[in-house]
C-alpha positions in Angstrom: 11.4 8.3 -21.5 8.9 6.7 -19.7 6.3 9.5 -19.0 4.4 8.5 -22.6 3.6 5.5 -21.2 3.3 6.2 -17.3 0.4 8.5 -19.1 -1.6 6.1 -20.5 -1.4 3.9 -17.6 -2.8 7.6 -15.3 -5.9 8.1 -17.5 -4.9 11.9 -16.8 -3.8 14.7 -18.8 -0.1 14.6 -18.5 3.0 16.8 -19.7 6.2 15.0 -19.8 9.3 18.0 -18.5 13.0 17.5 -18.3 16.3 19.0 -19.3 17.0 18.3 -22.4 20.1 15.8 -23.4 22.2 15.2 -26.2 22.8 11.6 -26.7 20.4 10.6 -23.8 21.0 6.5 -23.3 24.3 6.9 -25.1 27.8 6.1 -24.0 28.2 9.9 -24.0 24.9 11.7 -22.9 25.9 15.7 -22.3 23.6 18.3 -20.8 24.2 22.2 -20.0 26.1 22.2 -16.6 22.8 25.4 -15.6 20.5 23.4 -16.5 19.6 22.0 -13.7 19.3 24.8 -11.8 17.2 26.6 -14.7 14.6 23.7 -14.4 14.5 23.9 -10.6 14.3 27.7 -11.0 11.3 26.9 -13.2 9.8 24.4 -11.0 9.8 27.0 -8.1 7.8 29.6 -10.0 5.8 27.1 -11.1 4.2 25.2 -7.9 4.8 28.2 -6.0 7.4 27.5 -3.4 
């Protein structure tokens, strides 16, 4: 991903978040179909909206 080197680039503390993949970049990535809505469920608690 790009967020190692996004964080460099800040000069910030950083945390790089995201569903996990298998096979990300491949011809055949897969992911849970709930995931998505996991991480946005996450997200929500989270920043508090």
């Amino acid at each position: 991903t790009v967020g190692p080197l996004i964080a460099t680039k800040l000069g910030v503390s950083t945390i790089d978040v995201g569903n996990a993949q298998l096979g990300m970049h491949s011809a055949r990535e897969m992911a849970g179909s709930l995931d998505h809505g996991m991480m946005i469920k996450v997200f929500t608690e989270l920043f508090g909206e």
